[in-house]
Structures are given as C-alpha cells and as structure tokens.
DSSP file (Angstrom, degrees, kcal/mol; ACC not computed):
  #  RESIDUE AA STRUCTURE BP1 BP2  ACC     N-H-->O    O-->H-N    N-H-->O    O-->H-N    TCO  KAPPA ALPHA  PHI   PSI    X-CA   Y-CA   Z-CA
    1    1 A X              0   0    0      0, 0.0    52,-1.8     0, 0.0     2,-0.5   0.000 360.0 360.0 360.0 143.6  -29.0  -75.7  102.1
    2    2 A X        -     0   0    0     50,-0.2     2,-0.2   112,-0.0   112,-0.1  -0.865 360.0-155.3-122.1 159.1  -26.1  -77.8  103.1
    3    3 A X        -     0   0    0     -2,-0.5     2,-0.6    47,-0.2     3,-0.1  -0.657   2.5-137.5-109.9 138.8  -26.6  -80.7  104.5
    4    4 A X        -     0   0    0     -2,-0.2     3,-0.5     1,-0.1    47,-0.0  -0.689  27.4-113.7-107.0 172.9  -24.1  -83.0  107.1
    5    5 A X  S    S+     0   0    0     -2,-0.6    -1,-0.1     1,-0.2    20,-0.1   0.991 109.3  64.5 -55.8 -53.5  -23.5  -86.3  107.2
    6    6 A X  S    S+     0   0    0     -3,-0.1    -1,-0.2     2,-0.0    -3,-0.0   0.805  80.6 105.1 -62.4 -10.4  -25.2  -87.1  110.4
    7    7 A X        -     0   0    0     -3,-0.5    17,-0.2     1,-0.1     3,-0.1  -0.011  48.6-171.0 -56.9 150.8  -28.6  -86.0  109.0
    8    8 A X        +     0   0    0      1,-0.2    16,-0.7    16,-0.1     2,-0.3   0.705  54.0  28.3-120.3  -9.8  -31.1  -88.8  108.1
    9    9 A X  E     -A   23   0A   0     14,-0.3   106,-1.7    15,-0.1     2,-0.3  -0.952  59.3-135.1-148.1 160.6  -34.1  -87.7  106.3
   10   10 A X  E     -AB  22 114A   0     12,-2.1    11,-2.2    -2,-0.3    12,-0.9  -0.820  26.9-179.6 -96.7 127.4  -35.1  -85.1  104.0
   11   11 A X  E     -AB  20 113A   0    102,-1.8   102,-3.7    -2,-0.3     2,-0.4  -0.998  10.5-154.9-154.4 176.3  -38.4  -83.2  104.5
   12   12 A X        -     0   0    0      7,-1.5   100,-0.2    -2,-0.3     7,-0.2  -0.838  21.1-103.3-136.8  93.8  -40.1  -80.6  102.8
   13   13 A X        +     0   0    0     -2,-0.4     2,-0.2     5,-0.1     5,-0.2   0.328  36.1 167.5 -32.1 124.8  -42.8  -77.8  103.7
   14   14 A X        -     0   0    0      3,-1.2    -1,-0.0     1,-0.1    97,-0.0  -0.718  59.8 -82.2-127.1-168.2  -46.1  -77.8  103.0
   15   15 A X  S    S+     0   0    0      1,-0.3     3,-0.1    -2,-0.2    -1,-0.1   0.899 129.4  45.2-101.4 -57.7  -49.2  -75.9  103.9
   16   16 A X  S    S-     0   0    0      1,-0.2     2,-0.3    -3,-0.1    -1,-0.3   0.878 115.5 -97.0 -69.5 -34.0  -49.0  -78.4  107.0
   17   17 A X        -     0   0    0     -5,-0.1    -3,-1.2     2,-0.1     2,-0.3  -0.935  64.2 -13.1 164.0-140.8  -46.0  -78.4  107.9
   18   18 A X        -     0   0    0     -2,-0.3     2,-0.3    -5,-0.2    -5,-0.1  -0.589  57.5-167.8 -94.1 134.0  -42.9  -80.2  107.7
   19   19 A X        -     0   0    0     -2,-0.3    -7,-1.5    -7,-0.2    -2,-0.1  -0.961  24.6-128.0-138.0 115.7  -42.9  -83.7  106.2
   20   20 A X  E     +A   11   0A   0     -2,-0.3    -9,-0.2    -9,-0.2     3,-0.1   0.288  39.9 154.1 -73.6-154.0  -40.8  -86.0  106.1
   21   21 A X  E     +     0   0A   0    -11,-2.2     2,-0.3     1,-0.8    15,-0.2   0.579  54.5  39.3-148.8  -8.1  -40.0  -87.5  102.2
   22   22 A X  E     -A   10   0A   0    -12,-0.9   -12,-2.1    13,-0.1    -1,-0.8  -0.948  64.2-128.5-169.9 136.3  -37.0  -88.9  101.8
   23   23 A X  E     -A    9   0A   0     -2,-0.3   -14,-0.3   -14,-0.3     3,-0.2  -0.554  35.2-136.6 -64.2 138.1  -34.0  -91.2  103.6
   24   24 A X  S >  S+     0   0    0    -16,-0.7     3,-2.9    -2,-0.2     2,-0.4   0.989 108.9  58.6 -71.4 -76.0  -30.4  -88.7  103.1
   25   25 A X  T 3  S+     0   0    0      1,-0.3    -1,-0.2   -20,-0.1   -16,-0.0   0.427  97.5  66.0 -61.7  -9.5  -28.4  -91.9  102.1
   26   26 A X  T 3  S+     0   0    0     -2,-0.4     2,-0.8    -3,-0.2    -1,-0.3   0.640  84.9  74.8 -62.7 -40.6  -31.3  -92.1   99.1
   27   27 A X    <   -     0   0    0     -3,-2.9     2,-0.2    -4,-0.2     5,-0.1  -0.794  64.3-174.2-101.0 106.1  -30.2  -88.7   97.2
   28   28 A X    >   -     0   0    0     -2,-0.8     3,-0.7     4,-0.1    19,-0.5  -0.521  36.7 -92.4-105.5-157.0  -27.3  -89.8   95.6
   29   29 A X  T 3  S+     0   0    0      1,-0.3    19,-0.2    -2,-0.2     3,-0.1  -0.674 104.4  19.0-114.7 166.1  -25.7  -86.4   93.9
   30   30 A X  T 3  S+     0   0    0     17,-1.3     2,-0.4    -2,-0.2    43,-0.4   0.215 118.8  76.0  70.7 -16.8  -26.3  -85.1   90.4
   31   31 A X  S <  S-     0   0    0     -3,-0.7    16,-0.6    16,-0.2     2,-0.2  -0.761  71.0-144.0-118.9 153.0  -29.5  -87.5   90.4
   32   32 A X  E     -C   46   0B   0     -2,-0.4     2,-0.4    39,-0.2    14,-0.2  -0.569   6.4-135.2-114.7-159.7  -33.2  -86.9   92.3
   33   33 A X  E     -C   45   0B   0     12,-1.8    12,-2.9    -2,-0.2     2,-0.3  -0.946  19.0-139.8-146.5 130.5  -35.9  -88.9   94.1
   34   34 A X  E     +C   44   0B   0     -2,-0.4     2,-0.2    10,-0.2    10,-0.2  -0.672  30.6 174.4 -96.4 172.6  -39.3  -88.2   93.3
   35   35 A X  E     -C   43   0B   0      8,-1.8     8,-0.6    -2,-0.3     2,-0.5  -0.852  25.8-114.2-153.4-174.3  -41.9  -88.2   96.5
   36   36 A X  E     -C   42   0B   0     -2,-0.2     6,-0.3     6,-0.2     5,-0.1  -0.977  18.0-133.8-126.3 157.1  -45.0  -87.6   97.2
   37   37 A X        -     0   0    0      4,-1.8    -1,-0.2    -2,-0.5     5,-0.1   0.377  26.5-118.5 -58.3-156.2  -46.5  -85.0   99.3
   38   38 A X  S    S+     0   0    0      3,-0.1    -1,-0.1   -19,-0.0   -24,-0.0   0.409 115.2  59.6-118.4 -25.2  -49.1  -85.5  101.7
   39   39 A X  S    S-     0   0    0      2,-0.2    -2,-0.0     1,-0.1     0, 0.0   0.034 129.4 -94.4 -82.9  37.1  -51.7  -83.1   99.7
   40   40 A X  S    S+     0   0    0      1,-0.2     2,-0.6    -4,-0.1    -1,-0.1   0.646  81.9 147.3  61.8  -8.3  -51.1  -85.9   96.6
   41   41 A X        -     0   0    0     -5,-0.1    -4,-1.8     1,-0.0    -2,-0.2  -0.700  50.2-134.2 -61.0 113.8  -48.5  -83.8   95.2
   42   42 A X  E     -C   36   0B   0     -2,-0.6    16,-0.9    -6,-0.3     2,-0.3  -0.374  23.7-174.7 -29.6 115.3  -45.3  -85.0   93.2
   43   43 A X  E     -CD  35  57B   0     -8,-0.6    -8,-1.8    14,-0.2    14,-0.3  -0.790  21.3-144.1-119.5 156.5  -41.7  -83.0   94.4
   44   44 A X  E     -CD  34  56B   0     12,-2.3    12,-1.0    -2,-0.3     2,-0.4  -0.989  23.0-156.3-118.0 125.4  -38.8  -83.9   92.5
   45   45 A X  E     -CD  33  55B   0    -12,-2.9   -12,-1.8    -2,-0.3     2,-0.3  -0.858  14.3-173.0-118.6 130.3  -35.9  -83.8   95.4
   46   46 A X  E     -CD  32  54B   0      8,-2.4     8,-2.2    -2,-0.4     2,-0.4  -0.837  19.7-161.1-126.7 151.0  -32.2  -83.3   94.4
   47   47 A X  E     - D   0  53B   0    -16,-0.6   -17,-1.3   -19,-0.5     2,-0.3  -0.925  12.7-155.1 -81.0 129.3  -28.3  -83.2   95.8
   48   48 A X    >   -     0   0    0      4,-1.1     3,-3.3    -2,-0.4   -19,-0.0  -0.730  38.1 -97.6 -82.9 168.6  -25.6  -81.7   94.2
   49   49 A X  T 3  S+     0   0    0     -2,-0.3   -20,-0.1     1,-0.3   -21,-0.0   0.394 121.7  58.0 -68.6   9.0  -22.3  -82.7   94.7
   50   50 A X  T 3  S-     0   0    0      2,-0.0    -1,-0.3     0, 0.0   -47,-0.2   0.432 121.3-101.3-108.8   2.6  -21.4  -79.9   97.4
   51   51 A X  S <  S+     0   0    0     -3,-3.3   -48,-0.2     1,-0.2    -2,-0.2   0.279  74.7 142.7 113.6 -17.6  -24.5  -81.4   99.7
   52   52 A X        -     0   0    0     -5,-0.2    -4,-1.1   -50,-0.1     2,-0.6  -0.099  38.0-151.2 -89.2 170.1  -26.9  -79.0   98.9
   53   53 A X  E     -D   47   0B   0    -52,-1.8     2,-0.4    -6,-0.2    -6,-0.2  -0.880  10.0-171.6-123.9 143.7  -30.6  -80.3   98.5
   54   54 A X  E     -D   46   0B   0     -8,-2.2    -8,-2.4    -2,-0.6     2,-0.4  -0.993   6.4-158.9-144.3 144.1  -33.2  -78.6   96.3
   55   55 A X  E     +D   45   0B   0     -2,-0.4    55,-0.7    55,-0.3     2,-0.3  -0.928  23.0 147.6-121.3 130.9  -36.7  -79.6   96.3
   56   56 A X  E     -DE  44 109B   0    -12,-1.0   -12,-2.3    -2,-0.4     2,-0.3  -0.962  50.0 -64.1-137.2-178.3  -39.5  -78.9   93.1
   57   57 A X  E     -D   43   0B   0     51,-1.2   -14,-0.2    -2,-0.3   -13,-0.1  -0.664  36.2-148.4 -77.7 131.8  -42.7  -80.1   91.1
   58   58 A X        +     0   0    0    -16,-0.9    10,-1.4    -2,-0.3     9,-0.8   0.146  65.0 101.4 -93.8   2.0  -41.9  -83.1   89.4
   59   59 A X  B    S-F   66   0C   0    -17,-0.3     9,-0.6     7,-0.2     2,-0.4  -0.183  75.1-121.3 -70.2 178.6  -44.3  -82.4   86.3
   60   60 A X     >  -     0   0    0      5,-0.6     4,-0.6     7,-0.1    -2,-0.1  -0.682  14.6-154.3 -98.2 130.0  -42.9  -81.1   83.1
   61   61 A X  T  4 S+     0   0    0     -2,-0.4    46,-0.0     2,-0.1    -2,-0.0   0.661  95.3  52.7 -49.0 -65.6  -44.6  -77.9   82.5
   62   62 A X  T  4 S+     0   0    0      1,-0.2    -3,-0.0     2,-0.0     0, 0.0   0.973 129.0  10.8 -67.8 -54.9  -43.9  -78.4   78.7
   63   63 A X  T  4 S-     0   0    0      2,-0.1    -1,-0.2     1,-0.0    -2,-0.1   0.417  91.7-119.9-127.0  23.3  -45.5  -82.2   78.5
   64   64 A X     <  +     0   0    0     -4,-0.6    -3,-0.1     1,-0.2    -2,-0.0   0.041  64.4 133.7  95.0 -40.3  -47.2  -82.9   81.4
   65   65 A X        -     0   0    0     -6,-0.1     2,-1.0     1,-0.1    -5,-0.6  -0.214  62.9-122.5 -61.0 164.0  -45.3  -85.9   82.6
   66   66 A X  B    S+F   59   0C   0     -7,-0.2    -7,-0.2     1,-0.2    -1,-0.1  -0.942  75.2 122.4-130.1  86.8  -44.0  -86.2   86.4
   67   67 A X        +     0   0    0     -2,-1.0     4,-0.4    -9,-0.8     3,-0.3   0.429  25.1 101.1 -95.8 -40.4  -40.5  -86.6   85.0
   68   68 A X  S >  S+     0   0    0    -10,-1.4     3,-4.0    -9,-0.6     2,-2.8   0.898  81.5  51.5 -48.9 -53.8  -38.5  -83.9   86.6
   69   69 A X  T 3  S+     0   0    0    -11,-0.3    -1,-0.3     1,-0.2   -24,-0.1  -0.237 100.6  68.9 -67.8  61.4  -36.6  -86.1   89.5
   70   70 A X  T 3  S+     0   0    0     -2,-2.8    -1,-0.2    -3,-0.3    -2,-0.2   0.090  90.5  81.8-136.7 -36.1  -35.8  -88.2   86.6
   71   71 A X  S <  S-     0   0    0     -3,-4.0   -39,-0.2    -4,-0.4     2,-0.2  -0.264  80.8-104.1 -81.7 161.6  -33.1  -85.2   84.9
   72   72 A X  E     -G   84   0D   0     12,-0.7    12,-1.1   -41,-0.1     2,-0.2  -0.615  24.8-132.1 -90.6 161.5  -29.8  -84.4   85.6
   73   73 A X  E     +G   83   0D   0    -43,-0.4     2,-0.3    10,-0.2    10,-0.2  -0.569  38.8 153.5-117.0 166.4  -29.0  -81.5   87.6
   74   74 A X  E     -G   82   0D   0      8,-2.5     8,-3.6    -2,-0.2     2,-0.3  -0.863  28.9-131.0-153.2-178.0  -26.0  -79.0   86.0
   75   75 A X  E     -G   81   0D   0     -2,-0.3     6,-0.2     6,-0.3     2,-0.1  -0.960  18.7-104.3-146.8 168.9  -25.3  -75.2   86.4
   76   76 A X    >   -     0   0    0      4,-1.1     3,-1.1    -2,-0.3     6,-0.0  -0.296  39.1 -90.2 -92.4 165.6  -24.6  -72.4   84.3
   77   77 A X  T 3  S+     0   0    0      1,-0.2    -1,-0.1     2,-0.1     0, 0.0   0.916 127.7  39.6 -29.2 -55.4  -22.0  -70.4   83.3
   78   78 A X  T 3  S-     0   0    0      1,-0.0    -1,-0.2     0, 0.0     0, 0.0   0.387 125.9 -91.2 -92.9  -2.7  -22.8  -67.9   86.5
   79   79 A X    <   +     0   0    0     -3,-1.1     2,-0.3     1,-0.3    -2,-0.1   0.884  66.3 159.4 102.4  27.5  -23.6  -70.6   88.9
   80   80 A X        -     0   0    0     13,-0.0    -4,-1.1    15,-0.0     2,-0.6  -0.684  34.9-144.2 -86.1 163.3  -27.2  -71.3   88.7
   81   81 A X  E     +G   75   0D   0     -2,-0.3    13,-1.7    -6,-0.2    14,-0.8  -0.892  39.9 151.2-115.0 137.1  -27.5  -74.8   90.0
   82   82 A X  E     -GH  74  93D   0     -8,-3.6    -8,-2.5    -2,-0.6     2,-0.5  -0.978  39.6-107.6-171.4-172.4  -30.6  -76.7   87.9
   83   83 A X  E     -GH  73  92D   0      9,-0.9     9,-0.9    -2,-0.4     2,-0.3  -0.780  14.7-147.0-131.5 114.2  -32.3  -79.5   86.4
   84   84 A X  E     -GH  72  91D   0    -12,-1.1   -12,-0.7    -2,-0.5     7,-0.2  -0.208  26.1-120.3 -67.4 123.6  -32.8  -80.9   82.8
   85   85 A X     >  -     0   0    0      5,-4.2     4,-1.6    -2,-0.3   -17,-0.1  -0.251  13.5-140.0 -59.1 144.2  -36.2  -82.8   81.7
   86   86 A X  T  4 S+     0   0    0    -19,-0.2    -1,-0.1     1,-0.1    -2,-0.1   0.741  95.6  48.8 -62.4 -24.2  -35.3  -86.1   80.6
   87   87 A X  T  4 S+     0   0    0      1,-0.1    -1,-0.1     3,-0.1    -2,-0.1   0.985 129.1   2.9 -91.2 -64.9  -37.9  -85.4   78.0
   88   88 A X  T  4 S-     0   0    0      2,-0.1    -2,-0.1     0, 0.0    -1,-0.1   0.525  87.2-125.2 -76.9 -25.3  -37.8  -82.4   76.3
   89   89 A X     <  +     0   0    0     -4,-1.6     2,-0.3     1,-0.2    -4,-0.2   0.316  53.4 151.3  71.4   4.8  -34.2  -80.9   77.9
   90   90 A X        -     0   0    0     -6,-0.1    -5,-4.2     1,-0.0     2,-0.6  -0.349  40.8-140.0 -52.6 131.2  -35.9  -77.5   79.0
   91   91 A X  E     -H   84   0D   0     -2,-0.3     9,-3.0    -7,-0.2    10,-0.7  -0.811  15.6-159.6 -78.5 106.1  -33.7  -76.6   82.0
   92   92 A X  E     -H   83   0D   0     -9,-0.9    -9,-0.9    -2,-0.6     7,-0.2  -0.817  24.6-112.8-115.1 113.8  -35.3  -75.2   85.1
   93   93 A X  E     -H   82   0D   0     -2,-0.6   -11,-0.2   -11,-0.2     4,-0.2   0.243  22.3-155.3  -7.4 132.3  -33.6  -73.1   87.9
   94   94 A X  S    S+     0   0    0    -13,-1.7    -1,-0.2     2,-0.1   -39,-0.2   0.712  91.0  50.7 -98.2 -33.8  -33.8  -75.4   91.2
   95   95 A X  S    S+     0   0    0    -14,-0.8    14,-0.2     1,-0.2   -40,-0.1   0.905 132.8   6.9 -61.0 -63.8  -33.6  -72.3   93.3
   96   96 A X  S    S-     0   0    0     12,-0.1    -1,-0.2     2,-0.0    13,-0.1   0.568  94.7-128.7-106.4 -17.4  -36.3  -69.8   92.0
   97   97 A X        +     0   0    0      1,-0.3    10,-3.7    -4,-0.2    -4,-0.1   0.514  56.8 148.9  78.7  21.3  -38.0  -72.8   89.2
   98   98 A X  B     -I  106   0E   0      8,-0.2     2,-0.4     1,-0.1    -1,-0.3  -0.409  52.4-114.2 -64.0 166.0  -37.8  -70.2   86.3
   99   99 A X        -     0   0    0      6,-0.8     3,-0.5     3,-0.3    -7,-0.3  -0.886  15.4-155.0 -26.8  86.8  -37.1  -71.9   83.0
  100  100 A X  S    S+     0   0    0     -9,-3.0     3,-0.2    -2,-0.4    -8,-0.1   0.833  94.8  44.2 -66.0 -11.9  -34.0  -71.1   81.5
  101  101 A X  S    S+     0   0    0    -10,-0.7    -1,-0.2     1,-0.2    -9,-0.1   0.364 122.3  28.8-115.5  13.0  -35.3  -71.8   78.3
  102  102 A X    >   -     0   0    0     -3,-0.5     3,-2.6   -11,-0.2    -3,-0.3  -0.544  62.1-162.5-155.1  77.3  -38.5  -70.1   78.4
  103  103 A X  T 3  S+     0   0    0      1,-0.3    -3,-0.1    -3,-0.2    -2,-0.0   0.687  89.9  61.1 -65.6  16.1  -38.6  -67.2   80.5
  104  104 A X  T 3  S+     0   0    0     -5,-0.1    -1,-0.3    -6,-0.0     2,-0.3   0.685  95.3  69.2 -92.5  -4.1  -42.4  -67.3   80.5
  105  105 A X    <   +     0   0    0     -3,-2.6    -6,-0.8    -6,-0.1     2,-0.3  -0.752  58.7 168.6-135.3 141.5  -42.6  -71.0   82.1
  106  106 A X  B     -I   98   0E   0     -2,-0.3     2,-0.4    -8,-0.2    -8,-0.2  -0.967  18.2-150.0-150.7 147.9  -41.4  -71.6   86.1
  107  107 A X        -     0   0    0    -10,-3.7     2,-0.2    -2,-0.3    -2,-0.0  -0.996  30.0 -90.5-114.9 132.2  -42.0  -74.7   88.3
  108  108 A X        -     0   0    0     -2,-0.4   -51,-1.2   -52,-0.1     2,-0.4  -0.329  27.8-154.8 -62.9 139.3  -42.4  -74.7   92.0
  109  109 A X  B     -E   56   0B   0    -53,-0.2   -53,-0.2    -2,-0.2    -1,-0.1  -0.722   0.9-154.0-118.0 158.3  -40.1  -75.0   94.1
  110  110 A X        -     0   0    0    -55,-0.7     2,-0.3    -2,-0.4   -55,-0.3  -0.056  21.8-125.8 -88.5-178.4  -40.5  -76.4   97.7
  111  111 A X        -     0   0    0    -98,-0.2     2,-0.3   -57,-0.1   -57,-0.1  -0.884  38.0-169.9-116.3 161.1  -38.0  -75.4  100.7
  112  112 A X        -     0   0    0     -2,-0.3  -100,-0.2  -100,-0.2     2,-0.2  -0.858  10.6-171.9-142.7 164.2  -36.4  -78.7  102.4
  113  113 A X  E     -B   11   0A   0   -102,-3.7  -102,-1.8    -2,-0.3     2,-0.3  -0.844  22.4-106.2-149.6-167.1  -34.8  -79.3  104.9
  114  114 A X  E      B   10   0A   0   -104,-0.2  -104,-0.2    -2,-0.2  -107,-0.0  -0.767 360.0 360.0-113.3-178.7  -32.6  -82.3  107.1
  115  115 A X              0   0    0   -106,-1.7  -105,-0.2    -2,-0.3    -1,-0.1   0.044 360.0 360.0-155.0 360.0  -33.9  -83.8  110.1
C-alpha cells in the first residue's frame, strides 16, 4: 500500500474492525513499530523506503520472542520486500509471511491501512 504524506495514522484489521496503531510520522523506513492489537496481540508494522506499509506477528516463529518489528526490512533478488529477525536472521516475506528460509514456517500478516 502506498501511503501519502497527508496521512496521519496507521491502522490495521482485525476481527473487529479497523484499529488504529500507529502515528505515520512514527514508521521511519527500513525500521518497524511494534503495537498492540486490541485482542492482546503483538503486529510488527513496517515502511519501506517507497512508502509502502506492511503489517505482521511480531513473534519469532523460530524462538518465541516478540522481536520481529525489531529487524530490518530488505528484498530479494526478484523483489520480495521482507524482514530479518534480529535474533536468529530467518527472513520472512512481509507480503504473504512465508519464511524465506524455511518454507515450512510463515507468520501472519495483517492488512493496514492510512487514515
């Protein structure tokens, strides 16, 4: 999703609906924001440097910690856009939350939006 300048918050679906999580001027790019949900869930909330915002589970899959908004976000050779755990360095897809480095392993990911 690209984003403009005049936006001011971040928010993110859930089961209730849209909430926000997140100030724009907060997400600075390459880096995330963790948040919380309103069902007590952890997102880890991202920019990249063209605007776009990408939203997932902030757990590590691999060790449990609520790390993920903690990694830097990269892409691949073909232009998947994603984010390495600070802990371990598995890499997961921001769009679809596969594991690039385990295809057996995915995190969810949230849809966002600006407000």
């Amino acid at each position: 999703m690209t984003i403009t300048a005049s936006a001011t918050r971040v928010e993110l679906l859930s089961p209730a609906g849209w909430s926000p999580v997140c100030d724009w001027d907060l997400l600075v790019p390459g880096r995330g924001v963790a948040v919380l949900l309103p069902d007590g869930r952890q997102a880890a909330v991202f920019r990249d440097g063209s605007d776009r915002i990408y939203a997932v589970d902030n757990r590590d899959p691999f060790t449990g910690a609520y790390v993920l908004s903690r990694g830097l976000i990269g892409s691949t050779a073909d232009g998947r856009v994603y984010v390495a755990s600070p802990l371990l360095k598995q890499r997961f897809d921001l769009l679809t939350g596969e594991c690039l480095d385990d295809e057996d392993v995915r995190i969810a990911v949230h849809t966002a939006r600006s407000a």
